[in-house]
Backbone as JSON Lines, residues from 0, in Angstrom:
{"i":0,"aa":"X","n":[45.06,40.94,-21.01],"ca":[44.13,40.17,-20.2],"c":[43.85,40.88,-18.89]}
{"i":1,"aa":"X","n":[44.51,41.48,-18.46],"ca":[44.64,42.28,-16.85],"c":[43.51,43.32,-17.23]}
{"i":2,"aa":"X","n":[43.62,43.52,-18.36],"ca":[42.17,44.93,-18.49],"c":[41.52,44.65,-18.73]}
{"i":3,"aa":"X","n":[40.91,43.34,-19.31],"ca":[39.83,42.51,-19.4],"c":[39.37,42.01,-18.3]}
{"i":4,"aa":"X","n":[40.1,41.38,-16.99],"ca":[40.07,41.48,-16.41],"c":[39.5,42.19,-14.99]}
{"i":5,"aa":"X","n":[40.49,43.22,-15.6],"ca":[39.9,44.72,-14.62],"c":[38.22,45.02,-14.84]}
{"i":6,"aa":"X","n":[38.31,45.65,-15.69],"ca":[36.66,45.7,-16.37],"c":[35.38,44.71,-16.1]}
{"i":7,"aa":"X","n":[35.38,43.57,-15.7],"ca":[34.59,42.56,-15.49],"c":[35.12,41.13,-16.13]}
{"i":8,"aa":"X","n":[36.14,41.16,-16.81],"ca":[36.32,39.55,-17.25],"c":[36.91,38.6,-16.06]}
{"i":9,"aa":"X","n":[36.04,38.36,-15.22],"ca":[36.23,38.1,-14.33],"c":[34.74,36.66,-13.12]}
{"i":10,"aa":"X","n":[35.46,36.14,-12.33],"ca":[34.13,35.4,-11.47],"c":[33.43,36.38,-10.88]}
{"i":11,"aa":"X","n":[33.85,37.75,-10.42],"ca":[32.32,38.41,-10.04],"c":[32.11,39.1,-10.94]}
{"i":12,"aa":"X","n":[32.59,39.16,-12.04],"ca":[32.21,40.08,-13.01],"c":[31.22,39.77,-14.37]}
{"i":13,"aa":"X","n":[31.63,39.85,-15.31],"ca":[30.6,38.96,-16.13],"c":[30.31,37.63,-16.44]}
{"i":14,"aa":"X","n":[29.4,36.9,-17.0],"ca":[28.96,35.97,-17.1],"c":[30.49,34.96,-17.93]}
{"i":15,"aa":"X","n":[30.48,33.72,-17.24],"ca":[31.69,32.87,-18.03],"c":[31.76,33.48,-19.42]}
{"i":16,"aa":"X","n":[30.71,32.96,-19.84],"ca":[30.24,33.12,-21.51],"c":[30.73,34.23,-22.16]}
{"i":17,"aa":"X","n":[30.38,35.08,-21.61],"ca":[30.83,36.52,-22.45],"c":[32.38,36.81,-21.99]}
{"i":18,"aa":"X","n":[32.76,36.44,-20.97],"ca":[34.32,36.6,-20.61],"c":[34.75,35.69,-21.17]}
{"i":19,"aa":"X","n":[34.76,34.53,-21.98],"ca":[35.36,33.54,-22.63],"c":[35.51,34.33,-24.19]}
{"i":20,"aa":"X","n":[34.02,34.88,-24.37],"ca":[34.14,35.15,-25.86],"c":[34.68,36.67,-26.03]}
{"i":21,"aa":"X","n":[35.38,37.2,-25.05],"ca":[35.88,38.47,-24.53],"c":[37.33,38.02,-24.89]}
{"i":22,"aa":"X","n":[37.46,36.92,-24.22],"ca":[39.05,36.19,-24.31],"c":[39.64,36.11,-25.77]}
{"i":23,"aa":"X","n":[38.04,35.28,-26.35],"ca":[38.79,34.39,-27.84],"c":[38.67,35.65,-28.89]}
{"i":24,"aa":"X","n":[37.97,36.81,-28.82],"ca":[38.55,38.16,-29.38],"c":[39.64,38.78,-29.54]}
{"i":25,"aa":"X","n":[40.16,39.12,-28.09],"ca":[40.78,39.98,-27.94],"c":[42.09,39.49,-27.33]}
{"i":26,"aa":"X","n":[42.36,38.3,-26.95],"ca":[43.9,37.71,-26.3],"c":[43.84,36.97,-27.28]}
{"i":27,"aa":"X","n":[43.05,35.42,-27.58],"ca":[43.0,34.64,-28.33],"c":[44.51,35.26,-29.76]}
{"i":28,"aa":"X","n":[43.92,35.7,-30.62],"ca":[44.73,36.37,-31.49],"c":[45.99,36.56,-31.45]}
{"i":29,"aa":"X","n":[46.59,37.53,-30.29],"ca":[47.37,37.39,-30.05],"c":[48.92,36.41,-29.77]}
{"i":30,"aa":"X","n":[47.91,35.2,-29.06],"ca":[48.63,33.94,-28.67],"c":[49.07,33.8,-30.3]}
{"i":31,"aa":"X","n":[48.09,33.45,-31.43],"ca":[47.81,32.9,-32.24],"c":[48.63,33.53,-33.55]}
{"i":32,"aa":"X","n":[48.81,34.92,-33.1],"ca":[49.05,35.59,-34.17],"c":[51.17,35.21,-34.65]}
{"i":33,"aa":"X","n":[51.31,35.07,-35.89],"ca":[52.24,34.14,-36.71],"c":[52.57,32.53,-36.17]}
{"i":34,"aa":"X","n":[51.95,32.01,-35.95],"ca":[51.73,30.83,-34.65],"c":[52.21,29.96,-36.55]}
{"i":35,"aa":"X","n":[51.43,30.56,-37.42],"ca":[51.1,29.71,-38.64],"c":[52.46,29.4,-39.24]}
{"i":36,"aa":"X","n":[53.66,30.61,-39.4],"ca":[54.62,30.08,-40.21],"c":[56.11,30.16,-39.01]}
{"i":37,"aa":"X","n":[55.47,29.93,-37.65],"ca":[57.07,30.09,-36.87],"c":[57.15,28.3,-36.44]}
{"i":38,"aa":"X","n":[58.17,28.13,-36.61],"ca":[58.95,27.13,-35.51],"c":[59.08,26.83,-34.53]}
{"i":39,"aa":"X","n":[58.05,26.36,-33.46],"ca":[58.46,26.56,-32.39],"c":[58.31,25.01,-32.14]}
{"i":40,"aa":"X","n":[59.64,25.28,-30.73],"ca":[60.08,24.13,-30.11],"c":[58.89,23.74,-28.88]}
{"i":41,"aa":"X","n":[59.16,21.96,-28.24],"ca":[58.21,21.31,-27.43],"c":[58.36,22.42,-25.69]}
{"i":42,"aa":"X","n":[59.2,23.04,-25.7],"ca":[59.34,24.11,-24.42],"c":[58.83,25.44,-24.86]}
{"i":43,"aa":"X","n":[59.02,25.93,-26.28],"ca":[58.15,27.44,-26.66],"c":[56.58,26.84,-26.02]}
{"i":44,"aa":"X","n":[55.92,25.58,-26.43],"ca":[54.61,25.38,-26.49],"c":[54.17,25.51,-25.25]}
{"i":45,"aa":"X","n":[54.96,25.25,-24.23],"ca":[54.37,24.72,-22.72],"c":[54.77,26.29,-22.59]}
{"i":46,"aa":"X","n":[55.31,27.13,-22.89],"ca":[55.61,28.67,-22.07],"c":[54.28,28.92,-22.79]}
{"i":47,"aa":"X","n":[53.66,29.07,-24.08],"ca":[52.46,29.38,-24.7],"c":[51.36,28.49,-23.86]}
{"i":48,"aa":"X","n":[51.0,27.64,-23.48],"ca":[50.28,27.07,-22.82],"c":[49.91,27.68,-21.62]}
{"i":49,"aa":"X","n":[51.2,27.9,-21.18],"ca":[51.21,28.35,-19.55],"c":[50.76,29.6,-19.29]}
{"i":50,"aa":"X","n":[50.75,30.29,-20.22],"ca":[50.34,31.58,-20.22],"c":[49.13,31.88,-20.59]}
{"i":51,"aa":"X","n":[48.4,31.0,-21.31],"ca":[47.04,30.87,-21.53],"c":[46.6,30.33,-20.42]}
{"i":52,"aa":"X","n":[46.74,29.88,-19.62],"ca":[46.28,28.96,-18.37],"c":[46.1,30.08,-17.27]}
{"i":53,"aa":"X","n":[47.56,30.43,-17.55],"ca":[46.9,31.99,-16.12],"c":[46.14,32.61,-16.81]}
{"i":54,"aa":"X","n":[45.9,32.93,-18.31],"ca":[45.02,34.55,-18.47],"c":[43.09,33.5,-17.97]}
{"i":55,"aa":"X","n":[43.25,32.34,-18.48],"ca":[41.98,31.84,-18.25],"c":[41.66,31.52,-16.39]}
{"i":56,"aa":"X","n":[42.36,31.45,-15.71],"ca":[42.52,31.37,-14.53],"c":[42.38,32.76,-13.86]}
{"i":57,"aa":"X","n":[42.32,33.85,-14.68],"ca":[42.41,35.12,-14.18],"c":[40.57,35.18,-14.67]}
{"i":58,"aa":"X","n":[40.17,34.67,-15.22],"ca":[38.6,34.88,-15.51],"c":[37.91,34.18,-14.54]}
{"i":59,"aa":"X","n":[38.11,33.51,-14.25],"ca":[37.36,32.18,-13.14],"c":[37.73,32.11,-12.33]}
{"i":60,"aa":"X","n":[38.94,32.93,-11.1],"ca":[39.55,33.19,-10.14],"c":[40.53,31.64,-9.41]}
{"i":61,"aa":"X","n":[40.64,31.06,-10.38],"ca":[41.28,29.55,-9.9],"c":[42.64,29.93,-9.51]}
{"i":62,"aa":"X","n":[43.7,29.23,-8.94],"ca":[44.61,29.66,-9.13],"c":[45.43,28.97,-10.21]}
{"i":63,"aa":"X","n":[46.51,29.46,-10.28],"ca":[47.26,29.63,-11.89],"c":[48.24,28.88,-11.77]}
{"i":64,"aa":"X","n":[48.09,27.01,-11.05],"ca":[48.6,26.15,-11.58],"c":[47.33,25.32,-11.52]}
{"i":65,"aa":"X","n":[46.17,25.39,-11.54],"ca":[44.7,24.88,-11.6],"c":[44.94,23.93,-13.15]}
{"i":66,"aa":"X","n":[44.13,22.69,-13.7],"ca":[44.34,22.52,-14.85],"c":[43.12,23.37,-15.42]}
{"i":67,"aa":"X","n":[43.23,23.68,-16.74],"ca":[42.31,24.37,-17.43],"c":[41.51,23.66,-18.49]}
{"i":68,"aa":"X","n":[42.11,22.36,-18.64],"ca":[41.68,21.18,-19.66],"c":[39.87,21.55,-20.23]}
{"i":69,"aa":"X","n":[39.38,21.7,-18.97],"ca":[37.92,21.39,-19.21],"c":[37.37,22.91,-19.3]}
{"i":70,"aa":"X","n":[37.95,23.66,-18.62],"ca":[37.27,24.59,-18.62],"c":[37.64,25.74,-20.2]}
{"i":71,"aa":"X","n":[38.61,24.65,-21.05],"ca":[38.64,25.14,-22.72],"c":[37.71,24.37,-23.25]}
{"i":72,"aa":"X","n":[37.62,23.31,-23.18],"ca":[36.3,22.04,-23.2],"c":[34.78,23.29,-23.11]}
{"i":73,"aa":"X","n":[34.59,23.53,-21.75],"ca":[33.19,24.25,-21.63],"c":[32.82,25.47,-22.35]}
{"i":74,"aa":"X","n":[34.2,26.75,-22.46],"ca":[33.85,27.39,-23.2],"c":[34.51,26.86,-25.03]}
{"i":75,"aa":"X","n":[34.44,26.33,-25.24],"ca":[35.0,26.13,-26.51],"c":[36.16,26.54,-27.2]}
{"i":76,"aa":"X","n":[37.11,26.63,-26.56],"ca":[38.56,27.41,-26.82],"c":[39.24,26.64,-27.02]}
{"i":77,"aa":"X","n":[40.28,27.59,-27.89],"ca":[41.5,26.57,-29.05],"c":[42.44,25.93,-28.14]}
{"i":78,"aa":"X","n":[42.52,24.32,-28.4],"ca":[42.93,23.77,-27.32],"c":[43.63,22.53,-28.77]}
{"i":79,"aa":"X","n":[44.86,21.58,-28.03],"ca":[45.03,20.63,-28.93],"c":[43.95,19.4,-28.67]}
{"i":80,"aa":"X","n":[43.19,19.51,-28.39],"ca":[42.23,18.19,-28.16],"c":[41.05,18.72,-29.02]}
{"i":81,"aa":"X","n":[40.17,17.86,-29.4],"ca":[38.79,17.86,-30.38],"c":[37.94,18.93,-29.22]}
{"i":82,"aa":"X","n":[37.04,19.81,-29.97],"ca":[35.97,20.73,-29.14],"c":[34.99,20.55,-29.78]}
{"i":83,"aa":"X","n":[34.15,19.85,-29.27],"ca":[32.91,20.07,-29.66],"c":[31.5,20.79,-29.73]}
{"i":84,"aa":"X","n":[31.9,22.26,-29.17],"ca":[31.44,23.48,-28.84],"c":[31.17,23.78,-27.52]}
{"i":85,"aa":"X","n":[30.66,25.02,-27.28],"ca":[29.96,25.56,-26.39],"c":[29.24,24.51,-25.06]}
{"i":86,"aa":"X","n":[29.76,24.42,-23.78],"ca":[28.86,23.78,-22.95],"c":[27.54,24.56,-22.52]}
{"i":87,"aa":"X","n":[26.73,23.32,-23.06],"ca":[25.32,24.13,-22.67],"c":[25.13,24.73,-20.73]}
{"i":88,"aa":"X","n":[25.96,24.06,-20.32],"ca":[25.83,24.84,-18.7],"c":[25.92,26.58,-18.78]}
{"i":89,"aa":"X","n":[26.94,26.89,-19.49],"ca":[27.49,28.1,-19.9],"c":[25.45,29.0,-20.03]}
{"i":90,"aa":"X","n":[24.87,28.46,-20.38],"ca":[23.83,29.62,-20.9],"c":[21.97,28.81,-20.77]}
{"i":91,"aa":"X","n":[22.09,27.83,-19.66],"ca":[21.0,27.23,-19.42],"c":[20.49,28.28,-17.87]}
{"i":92,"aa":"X","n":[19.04,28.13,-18.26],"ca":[18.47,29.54,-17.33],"c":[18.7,28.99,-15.61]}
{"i":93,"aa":"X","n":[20.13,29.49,-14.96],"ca":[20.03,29.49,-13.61],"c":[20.95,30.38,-13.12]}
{"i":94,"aa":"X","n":[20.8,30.6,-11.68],"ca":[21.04,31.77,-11.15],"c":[22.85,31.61,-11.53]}
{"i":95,"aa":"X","n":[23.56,33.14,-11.28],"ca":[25.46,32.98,-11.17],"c":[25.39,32.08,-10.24]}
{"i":96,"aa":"X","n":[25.17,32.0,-9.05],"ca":[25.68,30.44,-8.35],"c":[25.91,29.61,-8.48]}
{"i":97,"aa":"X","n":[24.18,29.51,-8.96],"ca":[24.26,27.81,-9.53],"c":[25.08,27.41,-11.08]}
{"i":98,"aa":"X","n":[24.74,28.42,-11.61],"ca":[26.04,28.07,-12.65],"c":[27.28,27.77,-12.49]}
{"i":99,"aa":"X","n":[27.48,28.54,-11.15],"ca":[29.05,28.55,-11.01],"c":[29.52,27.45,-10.27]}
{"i":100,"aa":"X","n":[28.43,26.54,-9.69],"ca":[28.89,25.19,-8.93],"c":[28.77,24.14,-10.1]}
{"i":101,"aa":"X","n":[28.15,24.67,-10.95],"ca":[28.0,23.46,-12.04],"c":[29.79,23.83,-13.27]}
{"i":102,"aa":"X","n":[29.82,24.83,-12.77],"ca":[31.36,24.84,-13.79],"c":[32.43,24.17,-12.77]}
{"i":103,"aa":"X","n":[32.18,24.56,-11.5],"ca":[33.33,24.14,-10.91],"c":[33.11,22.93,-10.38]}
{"i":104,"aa":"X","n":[32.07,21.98,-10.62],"ca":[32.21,20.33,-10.67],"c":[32.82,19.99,-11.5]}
{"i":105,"aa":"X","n":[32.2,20.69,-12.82],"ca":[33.0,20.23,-14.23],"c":[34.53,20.34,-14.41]}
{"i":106,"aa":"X","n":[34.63,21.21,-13.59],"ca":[36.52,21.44,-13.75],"c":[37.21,20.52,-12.32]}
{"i":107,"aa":"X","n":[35.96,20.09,-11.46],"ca":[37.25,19.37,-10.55],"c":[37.08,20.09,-9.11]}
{"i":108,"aa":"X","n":[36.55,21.41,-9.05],"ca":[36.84,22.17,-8.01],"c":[36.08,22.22,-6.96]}
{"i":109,"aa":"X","n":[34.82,21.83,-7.2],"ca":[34.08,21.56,-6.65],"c":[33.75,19.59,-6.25]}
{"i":110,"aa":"X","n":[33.89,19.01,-5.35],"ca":[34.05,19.08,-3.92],"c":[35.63,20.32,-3.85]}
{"i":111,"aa":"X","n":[36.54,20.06,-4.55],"ca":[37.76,20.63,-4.64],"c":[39.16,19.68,-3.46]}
{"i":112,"aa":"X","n":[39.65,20.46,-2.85],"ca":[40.53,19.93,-2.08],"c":[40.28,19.41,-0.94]}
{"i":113,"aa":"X","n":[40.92,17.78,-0.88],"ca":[39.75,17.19,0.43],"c":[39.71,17.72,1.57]}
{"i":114,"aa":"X","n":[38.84,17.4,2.61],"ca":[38.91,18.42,3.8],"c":[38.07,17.21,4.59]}
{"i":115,"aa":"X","n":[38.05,17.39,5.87],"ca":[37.31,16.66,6.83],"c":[35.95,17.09,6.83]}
{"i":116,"aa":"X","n":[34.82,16.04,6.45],"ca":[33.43,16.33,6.72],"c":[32.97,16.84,7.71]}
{"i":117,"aa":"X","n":[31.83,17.76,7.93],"ca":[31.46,18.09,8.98],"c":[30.58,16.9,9.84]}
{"i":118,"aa":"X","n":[30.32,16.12,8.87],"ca":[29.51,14.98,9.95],"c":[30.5,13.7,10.46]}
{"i":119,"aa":"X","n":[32.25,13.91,9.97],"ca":[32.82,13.25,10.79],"c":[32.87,11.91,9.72]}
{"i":120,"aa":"X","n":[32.19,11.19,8.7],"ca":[32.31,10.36,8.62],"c":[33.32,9.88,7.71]}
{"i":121,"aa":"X","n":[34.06,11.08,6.84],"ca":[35.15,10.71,5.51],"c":[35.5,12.52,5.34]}
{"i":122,"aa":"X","n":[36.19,12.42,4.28],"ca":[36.97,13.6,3.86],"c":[36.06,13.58,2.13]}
{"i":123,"aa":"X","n":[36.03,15.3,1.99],"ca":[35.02,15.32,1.1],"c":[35.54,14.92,0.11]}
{"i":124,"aa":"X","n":[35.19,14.48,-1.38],"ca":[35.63,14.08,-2.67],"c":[34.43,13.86,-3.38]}
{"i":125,"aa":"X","n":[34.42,13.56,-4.42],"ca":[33.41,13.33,-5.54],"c":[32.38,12.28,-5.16]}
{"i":126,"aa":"X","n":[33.03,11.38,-5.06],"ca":[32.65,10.19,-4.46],"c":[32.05,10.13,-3.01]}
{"i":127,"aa":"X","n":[32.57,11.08,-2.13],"ca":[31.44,10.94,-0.64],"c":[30.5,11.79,-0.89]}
{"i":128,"aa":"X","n":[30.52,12.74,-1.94],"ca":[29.26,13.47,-1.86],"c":[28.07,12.52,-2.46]}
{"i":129,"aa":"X","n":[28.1,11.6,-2.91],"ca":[27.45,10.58,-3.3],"c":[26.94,9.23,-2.47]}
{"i":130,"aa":"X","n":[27.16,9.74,-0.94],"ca":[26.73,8.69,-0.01],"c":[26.73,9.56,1.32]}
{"i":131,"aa":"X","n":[27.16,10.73,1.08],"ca":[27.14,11.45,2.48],"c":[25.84,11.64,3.21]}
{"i":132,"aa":"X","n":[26.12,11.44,4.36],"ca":[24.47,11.11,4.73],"c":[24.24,13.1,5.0]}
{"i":133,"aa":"X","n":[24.96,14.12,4.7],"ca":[24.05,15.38,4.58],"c":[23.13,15.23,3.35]}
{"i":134,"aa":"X","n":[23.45,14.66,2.12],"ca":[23.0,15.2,1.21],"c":[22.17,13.91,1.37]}
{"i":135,"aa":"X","n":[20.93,14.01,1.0],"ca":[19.6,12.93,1.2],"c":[19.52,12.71,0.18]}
{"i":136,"aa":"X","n":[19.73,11.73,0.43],"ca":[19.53,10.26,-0.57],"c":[18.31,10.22,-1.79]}
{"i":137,"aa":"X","n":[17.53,10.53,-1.32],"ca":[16.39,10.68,-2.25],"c":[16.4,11.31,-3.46]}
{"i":138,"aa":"X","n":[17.5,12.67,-3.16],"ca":[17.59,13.54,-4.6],"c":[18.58,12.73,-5.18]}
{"i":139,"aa":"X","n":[19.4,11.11,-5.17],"ca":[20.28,11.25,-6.21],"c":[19.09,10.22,-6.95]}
{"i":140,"aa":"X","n":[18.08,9.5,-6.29],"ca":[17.28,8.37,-7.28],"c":[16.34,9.28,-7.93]}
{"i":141,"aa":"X","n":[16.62,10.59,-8.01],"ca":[16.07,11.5,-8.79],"c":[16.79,11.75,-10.26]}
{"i":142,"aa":"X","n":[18.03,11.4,-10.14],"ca":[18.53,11.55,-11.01],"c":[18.82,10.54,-11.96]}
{"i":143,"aa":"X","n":[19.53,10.35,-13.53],"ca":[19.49,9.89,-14.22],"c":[20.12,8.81,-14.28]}
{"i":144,"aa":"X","n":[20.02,7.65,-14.66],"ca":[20.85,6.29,-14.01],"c":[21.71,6.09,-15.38]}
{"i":145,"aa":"X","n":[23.09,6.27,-15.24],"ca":[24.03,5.81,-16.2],"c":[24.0,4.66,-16.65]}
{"i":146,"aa":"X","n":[24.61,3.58,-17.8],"ca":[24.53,2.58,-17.78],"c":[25.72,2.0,-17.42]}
{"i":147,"aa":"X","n":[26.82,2.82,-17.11],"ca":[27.48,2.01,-16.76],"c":[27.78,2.48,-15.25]}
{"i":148,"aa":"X","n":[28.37,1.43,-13.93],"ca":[28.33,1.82,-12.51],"c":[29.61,2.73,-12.44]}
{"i":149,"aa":"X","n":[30.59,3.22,-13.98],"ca":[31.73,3.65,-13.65],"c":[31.74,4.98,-13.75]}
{"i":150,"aa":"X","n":[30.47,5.26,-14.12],"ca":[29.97,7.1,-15.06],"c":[29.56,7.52,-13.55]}
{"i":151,"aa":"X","n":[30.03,8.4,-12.81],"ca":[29.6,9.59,-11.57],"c":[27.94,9.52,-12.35]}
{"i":152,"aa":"X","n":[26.8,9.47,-11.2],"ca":[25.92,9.81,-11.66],"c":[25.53,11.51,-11.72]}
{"i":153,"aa":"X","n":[26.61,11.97,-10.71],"ca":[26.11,13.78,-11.03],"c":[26.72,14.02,-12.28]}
{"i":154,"aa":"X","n":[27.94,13.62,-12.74],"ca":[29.08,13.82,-14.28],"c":[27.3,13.65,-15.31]}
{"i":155,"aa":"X","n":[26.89,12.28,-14.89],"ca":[25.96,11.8,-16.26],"c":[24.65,12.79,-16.16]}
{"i":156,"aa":"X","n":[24.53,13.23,-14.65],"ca":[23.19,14.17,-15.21],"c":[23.18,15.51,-15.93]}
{"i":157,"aa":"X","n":[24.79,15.93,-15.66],"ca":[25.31,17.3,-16.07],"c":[25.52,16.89,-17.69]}
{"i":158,"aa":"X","n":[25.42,15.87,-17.97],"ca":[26.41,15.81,-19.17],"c":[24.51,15.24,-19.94]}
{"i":159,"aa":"X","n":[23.84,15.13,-19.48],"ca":[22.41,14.97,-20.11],"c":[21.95,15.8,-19.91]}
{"i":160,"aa":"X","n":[21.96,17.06,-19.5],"ca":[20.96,18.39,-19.81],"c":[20.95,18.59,-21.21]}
{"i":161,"aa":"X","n":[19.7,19.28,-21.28],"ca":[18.72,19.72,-22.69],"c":[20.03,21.1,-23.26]}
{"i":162,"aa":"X","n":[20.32,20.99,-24.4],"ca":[21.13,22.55,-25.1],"c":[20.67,23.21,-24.98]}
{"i":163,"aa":"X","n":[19.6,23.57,-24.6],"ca":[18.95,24.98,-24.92],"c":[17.88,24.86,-23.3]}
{"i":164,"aa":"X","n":[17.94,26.08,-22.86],"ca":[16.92,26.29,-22.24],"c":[15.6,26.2,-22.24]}
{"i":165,"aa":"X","n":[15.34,26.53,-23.9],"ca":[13.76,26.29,-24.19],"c":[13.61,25.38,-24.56]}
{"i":166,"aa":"X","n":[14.16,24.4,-24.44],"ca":[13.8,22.99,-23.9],"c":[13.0,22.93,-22.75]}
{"i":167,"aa":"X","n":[12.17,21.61,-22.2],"ca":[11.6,21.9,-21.17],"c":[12.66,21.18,-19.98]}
{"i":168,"aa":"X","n":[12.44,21.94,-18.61],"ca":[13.23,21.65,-17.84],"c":[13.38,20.07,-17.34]}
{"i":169,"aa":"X","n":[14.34,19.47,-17.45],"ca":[14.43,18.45,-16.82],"c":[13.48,17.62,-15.63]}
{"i":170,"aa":"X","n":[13.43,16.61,-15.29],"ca":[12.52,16.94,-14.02],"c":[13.34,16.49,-12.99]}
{"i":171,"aa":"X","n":[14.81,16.13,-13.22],"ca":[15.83,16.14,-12.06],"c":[16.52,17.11,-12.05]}
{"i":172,"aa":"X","n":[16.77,18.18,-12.61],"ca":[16.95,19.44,-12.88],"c":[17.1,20.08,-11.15]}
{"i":173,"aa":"X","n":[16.04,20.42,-10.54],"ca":[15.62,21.03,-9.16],"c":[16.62,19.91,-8.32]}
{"i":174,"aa":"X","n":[16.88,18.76,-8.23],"ca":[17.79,17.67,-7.39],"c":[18.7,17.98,-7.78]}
{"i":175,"aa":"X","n":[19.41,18.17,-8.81],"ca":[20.65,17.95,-9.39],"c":[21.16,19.44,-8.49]}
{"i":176,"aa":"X","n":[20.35,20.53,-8.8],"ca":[20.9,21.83,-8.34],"c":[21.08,22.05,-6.36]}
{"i":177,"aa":"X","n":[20.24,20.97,-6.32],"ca":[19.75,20.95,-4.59],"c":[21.19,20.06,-4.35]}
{"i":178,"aa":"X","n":[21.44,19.05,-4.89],"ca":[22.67,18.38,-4.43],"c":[24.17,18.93,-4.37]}
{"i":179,"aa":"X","n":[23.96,19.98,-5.43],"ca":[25.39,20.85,-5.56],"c":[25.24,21.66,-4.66]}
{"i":180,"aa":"X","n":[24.3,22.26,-4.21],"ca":[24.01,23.09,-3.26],"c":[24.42,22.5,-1.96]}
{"i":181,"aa":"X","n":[24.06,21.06,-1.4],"ca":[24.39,20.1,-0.44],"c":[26.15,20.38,-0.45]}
{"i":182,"aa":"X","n":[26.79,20.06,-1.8],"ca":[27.83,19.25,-1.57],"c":[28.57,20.81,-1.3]}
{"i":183,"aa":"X","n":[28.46,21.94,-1.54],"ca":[28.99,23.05,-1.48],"c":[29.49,23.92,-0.07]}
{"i":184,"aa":"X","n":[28.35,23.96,0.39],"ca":[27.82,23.9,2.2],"c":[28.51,22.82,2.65]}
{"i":185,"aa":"X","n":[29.09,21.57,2.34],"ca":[29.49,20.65,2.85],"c":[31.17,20.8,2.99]}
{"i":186,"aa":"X","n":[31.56,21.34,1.68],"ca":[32.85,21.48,1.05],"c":[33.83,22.59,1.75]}
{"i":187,"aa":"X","n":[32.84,24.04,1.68],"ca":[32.71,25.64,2.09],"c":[31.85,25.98,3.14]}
{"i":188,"aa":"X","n":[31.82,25.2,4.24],"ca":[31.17,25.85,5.06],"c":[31.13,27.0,6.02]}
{"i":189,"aa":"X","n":[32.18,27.4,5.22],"ca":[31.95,29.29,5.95],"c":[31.38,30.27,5.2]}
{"i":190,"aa":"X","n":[30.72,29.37,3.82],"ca":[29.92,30.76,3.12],"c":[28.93,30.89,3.39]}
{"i":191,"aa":"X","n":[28.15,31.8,3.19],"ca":[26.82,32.67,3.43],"c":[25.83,31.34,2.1]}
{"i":192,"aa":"X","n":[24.42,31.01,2.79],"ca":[23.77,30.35,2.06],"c":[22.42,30.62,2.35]}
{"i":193,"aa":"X","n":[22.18,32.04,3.52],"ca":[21.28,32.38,3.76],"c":[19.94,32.47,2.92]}
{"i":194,"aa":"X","n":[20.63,33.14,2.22],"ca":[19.74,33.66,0.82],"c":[18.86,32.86,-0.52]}
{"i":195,"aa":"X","n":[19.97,31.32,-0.54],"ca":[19.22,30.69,-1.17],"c":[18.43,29.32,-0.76]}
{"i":196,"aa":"X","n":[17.23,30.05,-0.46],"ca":[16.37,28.89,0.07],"c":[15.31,28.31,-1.01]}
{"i":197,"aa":"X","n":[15.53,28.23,-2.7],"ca":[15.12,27.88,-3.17],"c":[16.1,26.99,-4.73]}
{"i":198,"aa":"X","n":[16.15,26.15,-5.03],"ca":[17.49,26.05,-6.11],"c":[16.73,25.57,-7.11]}
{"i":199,"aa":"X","n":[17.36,25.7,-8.43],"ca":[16.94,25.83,-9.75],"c":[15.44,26.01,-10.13]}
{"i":200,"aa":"X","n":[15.27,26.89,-9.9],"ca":[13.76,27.6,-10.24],"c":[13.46,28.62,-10.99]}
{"i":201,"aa":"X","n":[14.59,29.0,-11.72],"ca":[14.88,30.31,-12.63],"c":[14.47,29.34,-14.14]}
{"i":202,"aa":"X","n":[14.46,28.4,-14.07],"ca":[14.63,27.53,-14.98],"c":[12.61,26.84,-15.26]}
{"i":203,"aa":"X","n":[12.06,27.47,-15.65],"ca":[10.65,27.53,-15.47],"c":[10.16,25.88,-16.58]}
């Protein structure tokens, strides 16, 4: 995994997608290999677990007691829970950024670890990015209304995108990406955001 790694399997390096299917090649196997006729005990499994957790944590730069639950969920990797393939985030037309705030909502990381707002009024979490008066209000009645009040409405708009890109784009699509963009700047405000003064527009 370290030379997979090295090479680009990696967050600045290649795309999730192809470093996932880089993984389930070339480590995958390994884990796997006589898995079929050995014995192993409820402590062999969690040392096998654990070690899959850092090599996938070494692709996505998390650190390596991060859970990885979802992010075997997104790329589709052998996990003991049901997979129901490939997350379409993984390969819907938008820039590495914006992809990469839409994986790391999905895994949790994004708001990430709470921190004091810059406008003073709460500590960030899932939930204040959903009333914080930075992020304007307007882009969330843009988005898709769950039926039930217990579904995150950003979880339900991420989890209603089209599979395929050539689908036509959403038309909350441009909000959804503008709000992650909000809650990010809100979360990380010592990164550079100079550059993107336009969000999900790759997506025609």
């Amino acid at each position: 995994m370290a030379t997979l790694n090295s090479v680009g399997a990696c967050r600045s390096g290649f795309s999730l997608l192809l470093s996932s299917q880089l993984y389930k090649t070339f480590v995958c196997p390994k884990f796997e290999y006589d898995l079929a006729i050995s014995i192993l005990l409820k402590q062999d499994i969690k040392v096998l677990e654990s070690i899959q957790d850092k090599c996938l944590c070494m692709i996505v730069g998390g650190h390596a007691m991060f859970s990885t639950i979802v992010l075997k969920h997104i790329c589709n990797l052998p996990t003991c829970c049901p997979v129901l393939g490939v997350d379409p985030i993984l390969f819907l037309s938008a820039s590495r950024v914006e992809r990469g705030r839409l994986i790391r909502w999905r895994m949790g990381w994004l708001p990430g670890k709470p921190k004091e707002c810059s406008y003073r009024s709460d500590h960030t979490s899932c939930c204040h990015s959903l009333y914080c008066p930075l992020v304007p209000s307007a882009l969330f009645e843009q988005l898709p209304q769950p039926d039930h009040v217990q579904i995150p409405r950003i979880d339900f708009a991420i989890t209603s995108l089209p599979l395929s890109s050539q689908e036509l784009r959403p038309v909350y699509w441009i909000p959804l990406m503008t709000i992650l963009w909000h809650t990010d700047v809100i979360c990380n405000p010592d990164g550079d955001y100079s550059y993107e003064t336009e969000h999900g527009t790759l997506w025609i």
